[in-house]
C-alpha positions in Angstrom: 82.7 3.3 -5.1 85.2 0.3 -4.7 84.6 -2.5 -6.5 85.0 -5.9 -4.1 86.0 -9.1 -5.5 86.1 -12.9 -4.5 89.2 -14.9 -5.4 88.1 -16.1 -8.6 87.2 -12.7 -9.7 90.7 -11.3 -8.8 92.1 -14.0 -9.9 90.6 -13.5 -13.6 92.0 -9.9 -13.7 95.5 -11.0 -12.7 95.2 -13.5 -15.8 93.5 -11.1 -17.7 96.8 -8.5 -17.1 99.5 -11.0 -17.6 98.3 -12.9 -20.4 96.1 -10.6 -22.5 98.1 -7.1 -21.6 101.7 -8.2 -21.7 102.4 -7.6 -18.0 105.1 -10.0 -17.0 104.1 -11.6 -13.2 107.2 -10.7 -12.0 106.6 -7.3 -12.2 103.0 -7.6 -10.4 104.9 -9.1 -7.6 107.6 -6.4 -7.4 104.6 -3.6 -7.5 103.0 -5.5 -5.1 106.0 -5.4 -2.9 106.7 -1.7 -2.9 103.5 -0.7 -2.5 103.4 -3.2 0.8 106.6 -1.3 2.4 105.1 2.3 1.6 102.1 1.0 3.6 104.3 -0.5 6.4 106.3 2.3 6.5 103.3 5.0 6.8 101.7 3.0 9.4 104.7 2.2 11.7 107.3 4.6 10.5 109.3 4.2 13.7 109.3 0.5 13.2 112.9 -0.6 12.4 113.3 -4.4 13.3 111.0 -6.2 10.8 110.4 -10.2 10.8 108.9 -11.7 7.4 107.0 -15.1 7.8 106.8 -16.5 4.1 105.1 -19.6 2.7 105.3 -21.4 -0.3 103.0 -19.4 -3.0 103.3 -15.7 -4.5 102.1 -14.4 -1.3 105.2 -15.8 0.4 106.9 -14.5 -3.0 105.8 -10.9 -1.8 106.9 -11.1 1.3 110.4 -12.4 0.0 110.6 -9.3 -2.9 109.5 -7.0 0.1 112.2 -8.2 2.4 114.9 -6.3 -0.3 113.3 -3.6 -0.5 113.1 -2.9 3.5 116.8 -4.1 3.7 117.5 -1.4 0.7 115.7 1.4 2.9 118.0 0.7 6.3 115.4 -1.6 7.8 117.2 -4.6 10.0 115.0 -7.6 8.5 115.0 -11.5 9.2 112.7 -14.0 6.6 111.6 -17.3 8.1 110.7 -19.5 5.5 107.9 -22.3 6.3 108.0 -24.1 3.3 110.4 -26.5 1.3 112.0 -24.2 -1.3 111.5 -26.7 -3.6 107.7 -26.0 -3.3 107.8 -22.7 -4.1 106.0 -20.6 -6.7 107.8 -19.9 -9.8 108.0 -16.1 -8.8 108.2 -17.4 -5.1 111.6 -18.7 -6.2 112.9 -15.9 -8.3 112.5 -13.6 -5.5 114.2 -16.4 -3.2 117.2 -16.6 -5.5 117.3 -12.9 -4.9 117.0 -12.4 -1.2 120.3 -15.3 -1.2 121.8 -12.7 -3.6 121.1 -10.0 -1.8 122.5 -11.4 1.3 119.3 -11.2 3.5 119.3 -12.7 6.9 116.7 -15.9 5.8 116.5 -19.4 7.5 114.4 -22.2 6.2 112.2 -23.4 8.9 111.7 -27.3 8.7 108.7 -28.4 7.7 106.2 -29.2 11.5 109.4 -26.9 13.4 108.2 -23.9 15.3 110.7 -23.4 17.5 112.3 -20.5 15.1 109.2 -18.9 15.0 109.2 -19.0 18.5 112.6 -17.6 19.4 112.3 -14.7 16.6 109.3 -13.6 18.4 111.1 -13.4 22.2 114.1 -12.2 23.7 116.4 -10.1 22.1 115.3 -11.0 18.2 112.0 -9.6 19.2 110.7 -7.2 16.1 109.1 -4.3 16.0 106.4 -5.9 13.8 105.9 -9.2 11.9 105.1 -9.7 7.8 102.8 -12.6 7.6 103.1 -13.5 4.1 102.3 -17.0 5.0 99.1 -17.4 2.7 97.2 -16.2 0.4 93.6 -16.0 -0.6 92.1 -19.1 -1.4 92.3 -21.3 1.8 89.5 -23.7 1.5 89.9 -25.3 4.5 90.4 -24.2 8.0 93.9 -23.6 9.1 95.6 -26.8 11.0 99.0 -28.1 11.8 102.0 -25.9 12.4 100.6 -22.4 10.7 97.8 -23.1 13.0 100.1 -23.3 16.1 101.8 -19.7 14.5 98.8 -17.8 14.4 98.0 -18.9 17.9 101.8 -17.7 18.5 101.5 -14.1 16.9 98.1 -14.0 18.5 99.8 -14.0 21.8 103.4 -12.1 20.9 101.8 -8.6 21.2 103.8 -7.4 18.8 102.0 -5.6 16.0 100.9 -7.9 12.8 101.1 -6.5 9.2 98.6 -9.4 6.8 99.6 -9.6 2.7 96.7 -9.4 0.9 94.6 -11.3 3.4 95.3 -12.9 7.3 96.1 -16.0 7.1 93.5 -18.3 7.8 91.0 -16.4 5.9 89.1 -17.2 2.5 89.3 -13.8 0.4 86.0 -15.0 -0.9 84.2 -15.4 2.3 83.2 -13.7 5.9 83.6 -16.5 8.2 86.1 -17.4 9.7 86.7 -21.2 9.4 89.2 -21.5 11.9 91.9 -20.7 13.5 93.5 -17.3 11.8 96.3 -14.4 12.6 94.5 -11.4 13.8 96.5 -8.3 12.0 96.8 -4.8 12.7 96.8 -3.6 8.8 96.5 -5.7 6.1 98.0 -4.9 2.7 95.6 -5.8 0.1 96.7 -5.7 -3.5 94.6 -4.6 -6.5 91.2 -4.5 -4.9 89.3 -4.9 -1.6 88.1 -8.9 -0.9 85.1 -10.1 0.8 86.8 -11.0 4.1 88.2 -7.6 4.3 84.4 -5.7 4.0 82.4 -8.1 6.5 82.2 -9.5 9.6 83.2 -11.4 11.0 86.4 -12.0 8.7 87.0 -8.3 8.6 87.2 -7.7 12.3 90.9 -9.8 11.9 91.7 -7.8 9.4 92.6 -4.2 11.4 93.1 -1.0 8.8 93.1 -2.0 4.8 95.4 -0.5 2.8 94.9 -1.3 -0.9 97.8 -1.1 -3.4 98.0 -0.8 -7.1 99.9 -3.1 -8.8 99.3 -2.5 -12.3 96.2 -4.5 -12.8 93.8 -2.2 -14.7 90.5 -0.8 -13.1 88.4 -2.2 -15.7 89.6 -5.6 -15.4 88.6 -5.2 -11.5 85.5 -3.8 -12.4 84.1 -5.7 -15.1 84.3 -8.9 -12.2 83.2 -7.7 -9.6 79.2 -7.4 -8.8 79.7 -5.9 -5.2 80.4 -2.3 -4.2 82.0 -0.6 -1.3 80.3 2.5 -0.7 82.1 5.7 0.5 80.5 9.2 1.3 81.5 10.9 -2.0 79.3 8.5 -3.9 76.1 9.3 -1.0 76.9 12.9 -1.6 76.4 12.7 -4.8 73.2 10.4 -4.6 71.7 12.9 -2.3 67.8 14.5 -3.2 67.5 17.3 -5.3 66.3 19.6 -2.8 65.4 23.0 -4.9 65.6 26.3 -3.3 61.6 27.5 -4.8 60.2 23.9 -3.1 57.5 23.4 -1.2 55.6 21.0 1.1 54.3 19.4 -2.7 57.1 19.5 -4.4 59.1 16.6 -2.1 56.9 14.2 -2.0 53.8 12.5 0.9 54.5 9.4 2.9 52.0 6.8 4.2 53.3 5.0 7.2 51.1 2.2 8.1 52.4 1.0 11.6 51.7 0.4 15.3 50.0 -2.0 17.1 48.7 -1.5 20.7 51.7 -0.7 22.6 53.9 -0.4 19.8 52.9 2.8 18.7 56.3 4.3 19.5 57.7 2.3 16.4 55.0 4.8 13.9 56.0 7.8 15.6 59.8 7.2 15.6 59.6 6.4 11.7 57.8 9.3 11.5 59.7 11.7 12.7 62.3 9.8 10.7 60.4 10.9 7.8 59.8 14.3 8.7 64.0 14.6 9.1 64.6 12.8 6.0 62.9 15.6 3.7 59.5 13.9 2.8 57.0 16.8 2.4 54.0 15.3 3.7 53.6 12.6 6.3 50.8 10.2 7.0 50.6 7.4 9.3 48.2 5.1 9.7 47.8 3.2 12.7 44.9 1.5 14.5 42.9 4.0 16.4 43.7 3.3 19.9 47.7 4.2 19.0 46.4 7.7 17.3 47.1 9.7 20.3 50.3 8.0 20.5 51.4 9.4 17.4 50.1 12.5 17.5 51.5 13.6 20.6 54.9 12.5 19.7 55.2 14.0 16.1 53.4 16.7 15.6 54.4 17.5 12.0 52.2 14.5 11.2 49.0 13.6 10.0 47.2 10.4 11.0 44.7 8.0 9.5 42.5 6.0 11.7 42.7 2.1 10.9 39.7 -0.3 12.5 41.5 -2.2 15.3 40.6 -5.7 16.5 40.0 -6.6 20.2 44.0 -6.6 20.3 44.1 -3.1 19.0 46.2 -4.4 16.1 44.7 -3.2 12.4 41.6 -5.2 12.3 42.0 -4.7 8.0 43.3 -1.8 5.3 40.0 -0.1 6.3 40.2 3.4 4.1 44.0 3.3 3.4 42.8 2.9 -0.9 41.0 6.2 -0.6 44.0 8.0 0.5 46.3 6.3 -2.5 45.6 9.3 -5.0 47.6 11.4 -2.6 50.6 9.1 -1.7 53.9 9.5 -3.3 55.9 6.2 -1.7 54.0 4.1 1.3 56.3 2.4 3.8 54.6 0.0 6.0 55.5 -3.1 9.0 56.9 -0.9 12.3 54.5 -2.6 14.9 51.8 -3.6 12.9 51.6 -6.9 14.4 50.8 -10.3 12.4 47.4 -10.8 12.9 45.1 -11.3 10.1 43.8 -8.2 9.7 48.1 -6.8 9.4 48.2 -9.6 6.1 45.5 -8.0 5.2 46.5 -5.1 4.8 50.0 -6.0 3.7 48.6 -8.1 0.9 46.1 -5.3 -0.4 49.5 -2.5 -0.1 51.0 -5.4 -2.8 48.2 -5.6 -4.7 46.7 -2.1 -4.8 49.0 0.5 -3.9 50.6 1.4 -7.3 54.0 3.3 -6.9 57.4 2.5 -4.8 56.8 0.1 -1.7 58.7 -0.6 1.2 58.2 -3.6 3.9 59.7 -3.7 7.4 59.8 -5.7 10.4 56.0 -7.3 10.7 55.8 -6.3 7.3 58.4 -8.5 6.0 57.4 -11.2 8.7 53.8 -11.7 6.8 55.4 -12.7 4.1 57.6 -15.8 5.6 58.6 -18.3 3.4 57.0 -16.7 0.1 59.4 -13.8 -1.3 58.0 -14.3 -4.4 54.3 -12.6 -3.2 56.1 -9.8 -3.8 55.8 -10.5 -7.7 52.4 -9.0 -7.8 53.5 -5.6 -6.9 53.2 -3.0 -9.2 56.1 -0.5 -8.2 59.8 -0.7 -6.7 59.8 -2.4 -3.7 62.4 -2.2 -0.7 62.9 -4.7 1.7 64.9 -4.0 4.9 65.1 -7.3 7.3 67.2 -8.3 9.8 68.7 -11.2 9.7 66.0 -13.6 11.7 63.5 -11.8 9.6 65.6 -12.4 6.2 65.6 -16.1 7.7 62.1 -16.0 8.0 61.4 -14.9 4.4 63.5 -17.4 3.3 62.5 -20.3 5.1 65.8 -21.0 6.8 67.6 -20.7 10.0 68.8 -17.6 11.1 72.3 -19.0 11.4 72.1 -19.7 8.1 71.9 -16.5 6.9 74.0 -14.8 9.4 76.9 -17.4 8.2 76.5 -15.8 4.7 74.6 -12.9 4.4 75.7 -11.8 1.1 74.4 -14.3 -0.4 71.1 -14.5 1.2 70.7 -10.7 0.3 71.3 -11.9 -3.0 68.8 -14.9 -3.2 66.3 -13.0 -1.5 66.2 -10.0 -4.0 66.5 -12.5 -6.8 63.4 -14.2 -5.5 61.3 -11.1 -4.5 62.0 -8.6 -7.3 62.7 -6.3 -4.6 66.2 -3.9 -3.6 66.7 -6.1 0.0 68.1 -4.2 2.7 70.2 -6.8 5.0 70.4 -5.1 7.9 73.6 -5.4 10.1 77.2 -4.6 10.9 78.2 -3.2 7.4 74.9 -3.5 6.0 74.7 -5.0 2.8 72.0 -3.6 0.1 71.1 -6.2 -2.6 69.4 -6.0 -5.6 67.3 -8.4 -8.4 70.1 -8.5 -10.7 72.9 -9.8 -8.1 74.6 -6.7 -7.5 75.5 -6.0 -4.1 76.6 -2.8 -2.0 78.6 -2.7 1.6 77.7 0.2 4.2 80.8 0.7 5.7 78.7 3.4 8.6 77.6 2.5 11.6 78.2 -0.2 14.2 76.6 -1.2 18.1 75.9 2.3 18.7 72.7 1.3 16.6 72.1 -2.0 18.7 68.7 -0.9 20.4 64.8 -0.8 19.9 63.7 1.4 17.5 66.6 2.0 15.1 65.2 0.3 12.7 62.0 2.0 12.4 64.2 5.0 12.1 65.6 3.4 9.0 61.8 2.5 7.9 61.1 6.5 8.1 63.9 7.5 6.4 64.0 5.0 3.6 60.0 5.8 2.9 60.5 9.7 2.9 63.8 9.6 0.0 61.2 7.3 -2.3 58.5 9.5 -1.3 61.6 11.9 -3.0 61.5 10.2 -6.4 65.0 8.2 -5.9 64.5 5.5 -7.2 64.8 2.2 -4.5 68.5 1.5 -4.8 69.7 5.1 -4.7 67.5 5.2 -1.8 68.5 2.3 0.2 72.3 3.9 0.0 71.4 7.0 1.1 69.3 6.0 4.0 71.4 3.4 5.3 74.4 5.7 5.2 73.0 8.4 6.9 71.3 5.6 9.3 74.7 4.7 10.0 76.5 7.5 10.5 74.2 8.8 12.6 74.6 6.2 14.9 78.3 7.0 14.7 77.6 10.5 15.8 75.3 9.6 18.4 78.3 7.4 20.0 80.0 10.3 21.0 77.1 11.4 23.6 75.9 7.9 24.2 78.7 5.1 24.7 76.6 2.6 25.1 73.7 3.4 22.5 71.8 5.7 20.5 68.5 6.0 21.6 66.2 5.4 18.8 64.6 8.8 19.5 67.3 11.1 19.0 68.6 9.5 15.6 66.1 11.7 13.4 68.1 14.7 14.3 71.4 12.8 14.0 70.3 11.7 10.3 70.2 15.6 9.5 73.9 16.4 10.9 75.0 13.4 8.7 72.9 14.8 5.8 75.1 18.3 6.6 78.3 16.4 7.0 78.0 15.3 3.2 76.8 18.7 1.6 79.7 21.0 3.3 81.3 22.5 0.6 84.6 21.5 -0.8 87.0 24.3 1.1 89.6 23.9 -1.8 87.4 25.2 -4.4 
C-alpha cells in the first residue's frame, strides 16, 4: 500500500529529513528535479520545446533546478518567472542564481502582466508542453488574480500540462476544488501521494501521477500518514484461505435479511453475490411474499420466511434468533424497507446476533442520526453507505459529506465502532481508529440499481469467511470495483447489477494468476 499524506504530514517528514537526518534542502530540491524530467521525459519523450512557469516558493525552485537539467539533456527550454525575485524561497533563489549562470532563456514576468504568458503559449514560441511550477501545496484559498487568469489560459492552449507536486489551484490536503485551477496531463508528485491526487473531484485535474523519491525516508512518510492507497498486490494477498480438502462447512453460512415487496431483486442479487464471493452456505431471509422471488433467481440458496405486514415489508425478526446457532456473518438492509417491523428487526440483529455484522442501504437508513446504536453490538460491524445515506446517519446534508467524504468516513466510524464503507468514486473504507483506505477500482460503470447489493453479498460472504471486517471491506470493494471495470468492456454505459457476481470471480482470478517469472 501507499501511504497518503496531507500537507502538514509531508511537510513534517521534509523537516524531519533536513533537520533530524542531515539532508541539506538543496539537495531534496535537486532530487526532486531529476526525478520530474525522468517523468517528463518517459511520458512525452518526443517532446522537445519545453516552457517552465515558476512562482515564488520551492515549487517554483523545482521548476527552476529542472529547467538545467532539460537544457543539459538537449531540450530547447524558456522559464517565465511570475514572481518578484526578491520573493523568492531561499532554495527558490539558489536555483535562480543558477539558471542566470547557466545561461537559460528566463524572463521575469511583471507582477498582474500576462501578456508573456500569452505569447509563449501561441505562435511560433508555442511548446510542446508546459511545467507549471507555479504553486505548491498549501493554497488555502481559491486561486484569483493573474494565476487565475493563467490557468484559464493553459486550460484553453491545448497544449499538454505537466503539474509539480500538485495543479495549481489545488490544496494537497483536500478533494475540492476551491476554484479556479490548471487541469494537467501528469502531475509529478514528490515523496508521497496527497489527498487531491487520490479523490475526486481534485484528482480528476490531476491526469496520470507519477511519484518521485527524493530522499525523504519511507518511515518518516509512514509514520504520518493515517490513509492508505490500496493496490492489487496488497488484495492478493488479503485474499481467503480457500483450502483444497474444504467443504460447504468449512467457508462459512450467510444470513441475508432483505427484500421488501417489489424489491426482492435486491436479496437475490446479494445472494448470488454471496454465492460468488465463496460463502459456503447462504440464507436469506425475506418476507414471505418475496420468497419465490428469491428462489427462482438463486437457486443455490436457502430461504427463511419473515411475517410480512400489509405492505409485505418484514412485519418483525419473526424466527431469524432460532437460526443464529447456524450463522457464521449476517448481512442485512438490501430492500428491507423502513417500516417498524425493518427497525425491528435491525435493532434485535444489534442486540442479539452475536458475531460479525454488516448494515446496508435501509439498514443503515434505520439508524439515521444515531451511529452510536451501533455500540450495543456485540461483534465487528461493517457499514457500507452511500453518501445520502452516510448523511443520513450523520444528521447532515448530503453536500456536506460529499464535499469531504474522508472525513465523514472518519467521524462516522469513530462514532459507530464500526469499519464504514463510503461508497463512491474511489471508495474510501474507514475505520474506529482514524485510519483510512482509497479503492483506486471501479468508476460509472457501477452507476446503476443494484450494485450495491452486489457489494452487500459479497462483503457478507468474506466475513461469513473469518476475515476479519477491514480485511474484508478491501477485498470486496476491490473486486466490486474491478469488476465493474471488466463489465465496461461489454457494457459502455453500465454494468448491469446482475452480471457483476460472475464479474467479481474473473477479478478474484485476475489477482491469484501466478507470478509467470517464478
Amino acid at each position: 500500500m501507499l501511504p497518503v499524506v496531507d500537507n502538514d504530514a509531508i511537510r513534517e517528514a521534509d523537516r524531519h529529513t533536513i533537520e533530524d537526518l542531515g539532508v541539506p534542502s538543496l539537495v531534496l530540491m535537486e532530487n526532486a528535479a531529476t526525478g520530474l524530467v525522468d517523468a517528463v521525459r518517459e511520458k512525452f519523450p518526443a517532446a522537445r520545446h519545453i516552457l517552465i512557469l515558476c512562482g515564488p516558493g520551492n515549487n517554483g525552485g523545482d521548476g527552476l533546478a529542472a529547467a538545467r537539467h532539460f537544457a543539459n539533456g538537449g531540450h530547447r527550454v524558456r522559464i517565465l518567472l511570475l514572481a518578484d525575485p526578491n520573493d523568492l524561497s531561499r532554495d527558490a533563489a539558489k536555483n535562480l542564481e543558477l539558471a542566470r549562470a547557466f545561461a537559460l532563456d528566463l524572463t521575469i514576468v511583471p507582477n498582474d502582466d500576462i501578456e508573456n504568458v500569452r505569447s509563449a503559449l501561441q505562435g511560433p514560441t508555442r511548446p510542446d508542453i508546459v511545467i507549471d511550477a507555479l504553486l505548491g501545496t498549501g493554497l488555502a484559498r481559491p486561486l484569483g488574480g493573474r494565476l487565475a487568469r493563467v490557468s484559464e489560459m493553459l486550460g484553453e492552449a491545448g497544449i499538454p500540462i505537466v503539474a509539480v507536486d500538485v495543479p495549481t489551484g489545488l490544496n494537497g490536503s483536500r478533494a475540492q476544488i476551491p476554484g479556479p485551477a490548471v487541469h494537467a496531463d501528469l502531475t509529478v508528485t514528490f515523496g508521497a501521494l496527497k489527498i487531491c491526487h487520490t479523490l475526486p473531484p481534485a484528482c480528476e485535474l490531476c491526469g496520470e501521477i507519477a511519484v518521485v523519491d527524493i530522499g525523504i525516508p519511507p518511515s518518516a512518510v509512514e509514520s504520518n500518514s493515517s490513509t492508505w492507497w490500496v493496490e492489487a498486490e496488497d488484495i492478493a494477498l488479503m485474499l481467503p484461505n480457500r483450502a483444497a480438502a474444504g467443504h460447504k462447512g468449512t467457508f462459512g453460512h450467510l444470513l441475508l435479511v432483505a427484500g421488501a415487496k417489489g424489491r426482492g431483486g435486491a436479496a437475490a442479487m446479494a445472494a448470488k453475490a454471496a454465492v460468488a464471493g465463496g460463502s459456503g452456505l447462504v440464507t436469506v431471509a425475506v418476507p414471505d411474499p418475496v420468497l419465490s422471488v428469491v428462489d427462482g433467481a438463486c437457486l443455490e440458496a436457502m430461504t427463511l420466511a419473515l411475517p410480512a405486514d400489509g405492505d409485505s415489508e418484514a412485519a418483525g425478526p419473526g424466527s431469524l434468533q432460532e437460526v443464529f446457532p447456524r450463522m457464521s456473518a449476517v448481512a442485512a438492509g438490501p430492500g428491507l424497507g423502513t417500516n417498524g417491523g425493518a427497525r425491528e428487526t435491525v435493532m434485535m440483529l444489534i442486540d442479539d446476533w452475536v458475531g460479525p455484522l454488516l448494515l446496508d442501504a435501509d439498514g443503515i437508513n434505520l439508524l439515521s442520526g444515531h451511529p452510536e446504536r451501533l455500540a450495543h453490538h456485540n461483534g465487528p460491524t461493517v457499514l457500507t453507505p452511500h453518501p445520502g445515506e452516510l448523511g443520513r446517519l450523520l444528521d447532515r446534508p448530503t453536500s456536506e459529506v460529499i464535499d469531504d467524504r474522508l472525513a465523514a468516513a472518519r467521524e462516522a466510524a469513530k462514532r459507530s465502532g464500526a469499519v464504514v464503507v463510503a461508497k463512491g468514486y474511489r471508495t474510501i473504507i474507514a475505520d474506529p481508529e482514524g485510519r483510512a483506505w482509497i479503492i483506486p477500482t471501479g468508476d460509472h460503470h457501477l452507476g446503476t440499481g443494484g450494485s450495491g447489493d452486489v457489494l452487500t453479498g459479497l462483503l457478507g460472504a468474506l466475513l461469513a469467511q473469518g476475515l476479519d471486517p477491514a480485511r474484508a471491506a478491501l477485498v470486496g470493494c476491490w473486486l466490486h470495483g474491478r469488476a465493474g471495470e471488466l463489465g465496461g468492456e461489454s457494457w459502455p454505459a453500465a454494468v448491469p447489477a446482475s452480471e457483476l457476481p460472475s464479474l467479481v470471480a474473473a477479478a478474484w482470478s485476475e489477482l491469484e494468476q501466478p507470478d509467470e517469472s517464478q
